[in-house]
C-alpha positions as CSV (number, residue, x, y, z in Angstrom):
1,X,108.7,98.0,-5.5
2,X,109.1,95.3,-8.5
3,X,110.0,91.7,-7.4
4,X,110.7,88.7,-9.4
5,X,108.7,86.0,-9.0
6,X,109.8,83.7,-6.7
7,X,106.9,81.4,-6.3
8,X,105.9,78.3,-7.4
9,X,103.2,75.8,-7.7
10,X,102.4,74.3,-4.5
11,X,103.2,70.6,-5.5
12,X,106.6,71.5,-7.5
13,X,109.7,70.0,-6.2
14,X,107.6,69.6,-2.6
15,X,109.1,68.0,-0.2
16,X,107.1,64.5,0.7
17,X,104.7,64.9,3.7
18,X,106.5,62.6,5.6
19,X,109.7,64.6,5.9
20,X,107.5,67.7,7.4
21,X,108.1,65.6,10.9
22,X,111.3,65.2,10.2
23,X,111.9,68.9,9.7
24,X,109.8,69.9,13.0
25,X,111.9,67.5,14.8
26,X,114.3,70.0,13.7
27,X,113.3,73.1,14.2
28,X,112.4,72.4,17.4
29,X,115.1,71.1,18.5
30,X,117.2,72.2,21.5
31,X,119.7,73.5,18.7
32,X,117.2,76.0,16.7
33,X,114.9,76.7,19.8
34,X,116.5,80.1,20.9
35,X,117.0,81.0,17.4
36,X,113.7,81.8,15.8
37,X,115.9,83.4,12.7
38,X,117.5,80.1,12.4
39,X,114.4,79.0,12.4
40,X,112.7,81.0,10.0
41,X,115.2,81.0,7.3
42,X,115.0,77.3,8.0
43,X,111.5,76.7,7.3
44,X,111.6,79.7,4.3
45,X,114.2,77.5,2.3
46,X,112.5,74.2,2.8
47,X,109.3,75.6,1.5
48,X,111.0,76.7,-1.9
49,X,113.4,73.6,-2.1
50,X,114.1,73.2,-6.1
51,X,113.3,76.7,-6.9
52,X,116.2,79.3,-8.0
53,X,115.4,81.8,-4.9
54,X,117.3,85.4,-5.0
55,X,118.9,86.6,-2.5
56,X,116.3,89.7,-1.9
57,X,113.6,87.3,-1.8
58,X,114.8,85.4,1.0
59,X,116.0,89.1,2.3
60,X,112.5,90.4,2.4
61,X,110.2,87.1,2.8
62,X,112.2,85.4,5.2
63,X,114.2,87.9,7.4
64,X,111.9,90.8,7.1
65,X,114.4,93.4,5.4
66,X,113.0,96.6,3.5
67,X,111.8,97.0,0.0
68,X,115.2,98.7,-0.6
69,X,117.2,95.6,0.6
70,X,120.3,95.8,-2.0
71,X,122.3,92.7,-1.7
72,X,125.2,94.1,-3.7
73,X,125.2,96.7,-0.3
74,X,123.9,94.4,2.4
75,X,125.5,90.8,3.1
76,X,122.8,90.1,5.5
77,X,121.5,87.3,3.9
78,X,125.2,85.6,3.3
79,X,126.0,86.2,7.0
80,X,122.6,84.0,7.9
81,X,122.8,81.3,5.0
82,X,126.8,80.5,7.3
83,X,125.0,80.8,10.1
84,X,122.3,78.7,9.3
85,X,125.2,76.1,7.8
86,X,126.5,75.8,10.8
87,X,123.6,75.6,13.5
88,X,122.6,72.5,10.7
89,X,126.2,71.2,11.8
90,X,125.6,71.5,15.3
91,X,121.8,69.9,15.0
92,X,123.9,66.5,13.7
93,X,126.7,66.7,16.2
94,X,123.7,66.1,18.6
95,X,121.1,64.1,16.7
96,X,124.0,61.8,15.5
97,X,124.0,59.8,12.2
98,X,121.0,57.6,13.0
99,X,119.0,61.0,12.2
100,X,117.3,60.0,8.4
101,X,116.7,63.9,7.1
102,X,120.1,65.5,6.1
103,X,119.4,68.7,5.0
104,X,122.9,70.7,4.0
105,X,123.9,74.1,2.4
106,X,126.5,73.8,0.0
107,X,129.3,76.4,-0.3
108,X,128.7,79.5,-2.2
109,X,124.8,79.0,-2.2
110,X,121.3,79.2,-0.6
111,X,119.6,76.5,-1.5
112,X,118.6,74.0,0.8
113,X,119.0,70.0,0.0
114,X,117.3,67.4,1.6
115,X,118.5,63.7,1.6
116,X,116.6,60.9,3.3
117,X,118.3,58.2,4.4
118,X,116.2,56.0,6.4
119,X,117.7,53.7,9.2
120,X,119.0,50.5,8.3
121,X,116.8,47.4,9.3
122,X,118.7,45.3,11.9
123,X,119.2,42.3,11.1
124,X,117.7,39.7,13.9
125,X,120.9,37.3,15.2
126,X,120.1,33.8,14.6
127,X,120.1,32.8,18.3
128,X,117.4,31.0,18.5
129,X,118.4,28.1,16.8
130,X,120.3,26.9,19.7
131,X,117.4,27.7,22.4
132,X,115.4,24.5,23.5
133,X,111.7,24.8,22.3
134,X,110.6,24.0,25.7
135,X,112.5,28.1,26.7
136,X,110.8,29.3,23.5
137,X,107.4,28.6,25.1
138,X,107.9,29.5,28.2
139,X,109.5,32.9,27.3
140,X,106.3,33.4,24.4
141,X,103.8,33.2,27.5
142,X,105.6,35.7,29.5
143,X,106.3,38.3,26.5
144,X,102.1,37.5,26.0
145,X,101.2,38.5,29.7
146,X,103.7,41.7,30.0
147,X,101.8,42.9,26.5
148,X,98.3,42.3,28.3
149,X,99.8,44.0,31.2
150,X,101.1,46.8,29.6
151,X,98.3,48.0,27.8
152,X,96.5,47.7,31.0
153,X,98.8,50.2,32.6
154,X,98.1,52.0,29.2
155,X,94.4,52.3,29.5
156,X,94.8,53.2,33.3
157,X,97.5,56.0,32.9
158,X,95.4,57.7,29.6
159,X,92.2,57.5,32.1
160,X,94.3,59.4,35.0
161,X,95.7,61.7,32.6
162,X,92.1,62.4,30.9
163,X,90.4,63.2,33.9
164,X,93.6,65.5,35.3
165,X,93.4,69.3,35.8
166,X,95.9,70.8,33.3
167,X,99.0,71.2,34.7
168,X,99.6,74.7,33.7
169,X,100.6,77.9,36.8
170,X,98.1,80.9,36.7
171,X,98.5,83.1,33.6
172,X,100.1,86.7,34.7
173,X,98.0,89.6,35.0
174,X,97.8,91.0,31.3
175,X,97.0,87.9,30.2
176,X,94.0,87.0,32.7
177,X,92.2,90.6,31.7
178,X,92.5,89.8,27.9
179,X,91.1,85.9,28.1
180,X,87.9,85.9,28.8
181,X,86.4,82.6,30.1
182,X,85.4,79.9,27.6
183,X,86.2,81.5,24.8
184,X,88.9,80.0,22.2
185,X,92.0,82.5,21.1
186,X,92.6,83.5,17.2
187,X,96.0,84.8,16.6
188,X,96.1,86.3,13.0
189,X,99.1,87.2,10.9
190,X,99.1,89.4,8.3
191,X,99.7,88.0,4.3
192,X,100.7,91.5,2.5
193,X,98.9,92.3,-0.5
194,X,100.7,92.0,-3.9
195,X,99.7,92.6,-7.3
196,X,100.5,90.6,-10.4
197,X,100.8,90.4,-13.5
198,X,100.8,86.6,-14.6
199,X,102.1,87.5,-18.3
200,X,104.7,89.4,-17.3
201,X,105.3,86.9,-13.8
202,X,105.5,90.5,-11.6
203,X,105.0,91.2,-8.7
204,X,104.3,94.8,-7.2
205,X,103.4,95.9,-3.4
206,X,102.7,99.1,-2.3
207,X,102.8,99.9,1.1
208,X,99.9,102.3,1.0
209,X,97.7,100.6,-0.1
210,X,95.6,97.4,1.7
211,X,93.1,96.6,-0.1
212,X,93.1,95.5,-3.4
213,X,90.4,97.5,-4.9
214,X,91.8,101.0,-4.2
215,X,95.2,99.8,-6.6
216,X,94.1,102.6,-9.0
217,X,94.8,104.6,-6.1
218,X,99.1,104.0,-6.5
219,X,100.9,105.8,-9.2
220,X,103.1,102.7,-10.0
221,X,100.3,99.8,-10.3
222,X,98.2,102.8,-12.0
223,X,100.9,102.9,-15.0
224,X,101.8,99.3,-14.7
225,X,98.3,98.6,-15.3
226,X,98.3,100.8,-18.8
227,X,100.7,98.8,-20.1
228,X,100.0,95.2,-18.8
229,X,96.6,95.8,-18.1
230,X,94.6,95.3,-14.7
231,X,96.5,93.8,-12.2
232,X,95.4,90.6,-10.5
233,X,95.7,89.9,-6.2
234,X,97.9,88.0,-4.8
235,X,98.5,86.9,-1.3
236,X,100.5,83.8,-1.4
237,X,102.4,83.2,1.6
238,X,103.2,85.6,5.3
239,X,106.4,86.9,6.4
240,X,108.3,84.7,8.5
241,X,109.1,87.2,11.1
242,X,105.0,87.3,11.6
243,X,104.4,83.6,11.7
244,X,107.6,83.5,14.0
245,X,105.9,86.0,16.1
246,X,102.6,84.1,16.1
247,X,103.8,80.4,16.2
248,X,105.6,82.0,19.8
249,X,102.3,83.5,21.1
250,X,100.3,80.7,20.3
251,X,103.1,78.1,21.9
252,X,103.2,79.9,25.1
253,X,99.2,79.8,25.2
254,X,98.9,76.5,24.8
255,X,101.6,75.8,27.5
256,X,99.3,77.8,29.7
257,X,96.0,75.5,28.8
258,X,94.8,78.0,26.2
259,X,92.8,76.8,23.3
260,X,94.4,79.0,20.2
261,X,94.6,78.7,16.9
262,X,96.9,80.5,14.2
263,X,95.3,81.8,10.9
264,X,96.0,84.4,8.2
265,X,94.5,87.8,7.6
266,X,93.1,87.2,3.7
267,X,91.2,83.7,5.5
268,X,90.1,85.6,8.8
269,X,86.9,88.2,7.9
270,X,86.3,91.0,9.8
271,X,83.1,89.9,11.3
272,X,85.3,86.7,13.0
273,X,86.2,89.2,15.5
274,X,83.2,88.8,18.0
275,X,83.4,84.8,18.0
276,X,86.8,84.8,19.9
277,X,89.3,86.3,21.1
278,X,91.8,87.8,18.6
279,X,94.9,88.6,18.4
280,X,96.0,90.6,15.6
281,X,100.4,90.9,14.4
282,X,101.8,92.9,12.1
283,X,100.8,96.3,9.9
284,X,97.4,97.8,9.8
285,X,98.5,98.1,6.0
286,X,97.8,94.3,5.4
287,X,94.4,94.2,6.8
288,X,92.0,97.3,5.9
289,X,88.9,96.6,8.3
290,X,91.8,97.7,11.6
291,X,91.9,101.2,10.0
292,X,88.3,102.6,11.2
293,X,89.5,101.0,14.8
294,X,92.5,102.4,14.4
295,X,90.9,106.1,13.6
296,X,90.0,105.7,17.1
297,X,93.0,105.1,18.8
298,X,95.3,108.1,20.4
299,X,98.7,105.9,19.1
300,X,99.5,105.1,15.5
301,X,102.2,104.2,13.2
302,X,102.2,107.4,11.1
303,X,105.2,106.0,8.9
304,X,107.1,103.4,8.2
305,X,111.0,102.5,7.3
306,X,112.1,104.8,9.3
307,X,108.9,104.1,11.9
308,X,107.3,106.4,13.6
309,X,104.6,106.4,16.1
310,X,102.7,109.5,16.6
311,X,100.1,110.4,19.5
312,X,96.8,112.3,18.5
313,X,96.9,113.8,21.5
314,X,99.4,114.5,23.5
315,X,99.3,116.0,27.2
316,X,101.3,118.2,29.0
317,X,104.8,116.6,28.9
318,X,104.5,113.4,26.8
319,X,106.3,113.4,23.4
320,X,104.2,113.7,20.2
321,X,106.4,111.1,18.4
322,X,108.4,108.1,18.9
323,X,111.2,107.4,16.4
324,X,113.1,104.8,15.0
325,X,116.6,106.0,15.4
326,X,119.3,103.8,13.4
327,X,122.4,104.2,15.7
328,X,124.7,102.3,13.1
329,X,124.0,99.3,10.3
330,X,123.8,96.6,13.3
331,X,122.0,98.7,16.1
332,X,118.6,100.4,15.9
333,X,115.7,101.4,18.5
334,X,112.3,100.7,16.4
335,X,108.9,101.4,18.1
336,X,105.7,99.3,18.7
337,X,101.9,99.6,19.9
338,X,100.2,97.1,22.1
339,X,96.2,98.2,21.9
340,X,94.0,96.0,24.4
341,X,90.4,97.0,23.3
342,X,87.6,96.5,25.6
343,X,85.4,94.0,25.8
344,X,82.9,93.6,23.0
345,X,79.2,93.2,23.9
346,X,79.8,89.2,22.6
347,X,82.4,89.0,25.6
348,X,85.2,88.3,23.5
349,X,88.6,90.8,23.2
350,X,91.1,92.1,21.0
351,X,94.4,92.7,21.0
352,X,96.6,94.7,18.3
353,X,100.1,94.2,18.2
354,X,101.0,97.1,15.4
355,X,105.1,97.6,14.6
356,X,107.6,96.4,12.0
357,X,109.7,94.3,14.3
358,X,106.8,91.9,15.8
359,X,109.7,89.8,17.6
360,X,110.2,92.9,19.9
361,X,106.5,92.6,21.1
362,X,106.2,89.1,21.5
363,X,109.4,89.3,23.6
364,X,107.2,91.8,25.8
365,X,104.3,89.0,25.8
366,X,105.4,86.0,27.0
367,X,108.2,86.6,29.3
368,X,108.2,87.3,33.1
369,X,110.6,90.2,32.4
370,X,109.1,91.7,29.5
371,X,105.1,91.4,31.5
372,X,107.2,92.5,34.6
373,X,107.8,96.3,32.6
374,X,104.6,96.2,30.8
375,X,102.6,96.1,34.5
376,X,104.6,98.4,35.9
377,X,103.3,100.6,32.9
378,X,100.0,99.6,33.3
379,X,99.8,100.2,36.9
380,X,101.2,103.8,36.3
381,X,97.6,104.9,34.2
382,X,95.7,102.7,37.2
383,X,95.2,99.5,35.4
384,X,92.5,100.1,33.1
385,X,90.5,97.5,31.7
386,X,91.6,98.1,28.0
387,X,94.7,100.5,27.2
388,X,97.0,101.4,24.4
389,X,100.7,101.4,24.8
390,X,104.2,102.5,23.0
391,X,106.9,100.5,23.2
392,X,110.6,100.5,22.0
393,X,112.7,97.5,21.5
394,X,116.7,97.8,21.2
395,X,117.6,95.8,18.2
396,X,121.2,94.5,17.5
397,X,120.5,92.5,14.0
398,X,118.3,90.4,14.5
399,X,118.4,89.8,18.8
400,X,116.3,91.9,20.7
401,X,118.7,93.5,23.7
402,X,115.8,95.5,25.6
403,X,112.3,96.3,25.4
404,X,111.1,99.6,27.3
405,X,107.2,100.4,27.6
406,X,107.4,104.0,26.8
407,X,103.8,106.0,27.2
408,X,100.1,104.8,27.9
409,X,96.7,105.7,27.6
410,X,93.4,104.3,28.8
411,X,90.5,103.3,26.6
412,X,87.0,104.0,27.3
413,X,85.0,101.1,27.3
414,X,82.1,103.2,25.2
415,X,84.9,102.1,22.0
416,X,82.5,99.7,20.5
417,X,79.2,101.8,21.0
């Protein structure tokens, strides 16, 4: 696949730091809370303000369509630009005038503008003139004492709240076996590989191949590479749906008490893994040390666009495939792997979460409904310490209708030996 370039230096036409608040005050607003595509468009277009951004960029970086997005065929991107334009009009129905970040989407284009207007200073009323200095005093030394006061009750309330038990209910079930005890939680999401060509401002990705020295190993870098010469790396940014997916997980662990932080795949080695507790989004493509786990595994994503999920080794009964089935443009089943390894001999865990659609997962994760149907699953292979697990999510766009645990396996807890 050839793409244009659509980068750009990080400190050309950046926004100043100081609207970043701004635009979180935003995007988590009651408004663009339940729409994590809002969202992620949102966040896409305000990280390439000033930049002429095509339509299959935002298609493919932002909204996680194909290689073979076509905008000419597809008005996907269009239909969420309008969209977008108009949750921004309900955000300032709500937040009012006195909100000093406009951001706005003119007609007939994608590209996001950001005015800051910041609050006007009131004007103190002259009242004071006609107050007897005697009141002045009087009222000084009571606004001095409620001060003192207040910062007492300050001090007092930040002591209280320091030496509180967090206020978080007991985790469900799935999520007690993965935690173990004073460990911290790394949730990694993937940054795809891409090679380029800075002369001739290309960029190529090839979906077979995940790590950069094996490029010789595709046809289309290989001949790219006679003419233009050796191709350079580049991993420059992650796919919304996968930090949308990650920035959810890692919300609803925190809620819980959890100490988790998010990072990328090209900044997270290999070795990290026995430090923490992991949790690992996206394609085993775009990180290379999962394959050798992975060769050990019964499920596995043995194609993509249309997905399939294959078993190893199927028993009497199960299905030796699971397919994504596209039931019109709107309206698609896609399948998904959850894999909780056991254990490592550093008492830390790890958990894959393997598909295309990583919003259809995370729905699983962190609601009561979703941990309700994996449980029942799990239950069903006697709750094993670490199992694998196929999934399939009902997709209309972009909304997840249903998820559905599908098949299960145990692991043996002799996988790291």
């Amino acid at each position: 696949m050839l793409m244009p370039k659509s980068g750009r230096a990080p400190s050309e036409s950046r926004p100043p730091q100081k609207h970043d608040e701004l635009l979180r005050q935003v995007v988590e607003s009651d408004t663009f809370r339940p729409a994590p595509v809002m969202r992620a468009l949102l966040l896409y277009l305000w990280e390439h303000q000033g930049q002429s951004i095509s339509e299959y960029a935002i298609a493919t970086e932002a909204l996680g369509r194909a290689p073979d997005f076509d905008p000419k065929l597809d008005s996907t991107v269009r239909v969420q630009v309008a969209r977008l334009r108009t949750k921004l009009k309900e955000f300032y129905e709500t937040a009012g005038d006195a909100f000093p970040l406009r951001l706005t989407l003119p007609l007939g284009s994608h590209e996001l503008r950001c005015i800051y207007q910041p609050p006007p200073e009131k004007a103190a009323p002259s009242v004071f003139e006609s107050v007897p200095r005697r009141h002045l005093w009087i009222g000084g030394a009571i606004v001095v004492a409620l001060v003192i006061l207040s910062g007492a009750l300050m001090f007092q309330v930040h002591r209280l709240k320091a030496s509180a038990p967090a206020a978080s209910g007991p985790l469900p079930r799935f999520w007690q076996s993965f935690l173990m005890p004073g460990k911290s939680t790394t949730i990694v999401v993937p940054s795809p590989l891409y090679f380029f060509w800075p002369t001739q401002k290309v960029y190529v990705r090839d979906l077979s191949i995940s790590e950069f020295v094996d490029w010789q190993n595709s046809p289309t870098v290989k001949g790219l590479s006679e003419k233009w010469g050796a191709p350079e790396s580049a991993q420059t940014y992650v796919g919304a749906m996968e930090m949308g997916a990650g920035v959810r997980l890692l919300q609803y662990l925190e809620q819980a008490g959890q100490e988790v932080r998010l990072t990328e795949s090209r900044r997270f080695p290999a070795e990290s893994f026995a430090a923490q507790n992991t949790i690992f989004l996206g394609m085993p493509r775009t990180a290379g040390y999962l394959n050798k786990m992975l060769e050990r595994t019964n499920y596995y994503i043995a194609q993509v666009e249309p997905d399939i999920v294959k078993s190893r080794n199927p028993r009497p009964g199960e299905q030796t495939e699971y397919r994504e089935v596209a039931y019109s443009t709107d309206r698609r089943i896609e399948p998904a792997i959850i894999i909780l390894l056991p254990a490592r001999p550093e008492h830390t865990r790890m958990m894959l979460l393997l598909g295309r659609n990583l919003t259809s997962i995370t729905s699983m994760l962190v609601t009561l409904e979703g941990l309700k149907l994996l449980d029942e699953q799990w239950a069903k292979i006697g709750s094993p310490e670490a199992f694998e697990m196929v999934i399939q999510a009902e997709i209309f766009r972009d909304t997840i209708l249903k998820v559905t645990p599908l098949a299960s396996r145990a692991i043996p807890s002799t996988f790291w030996k």
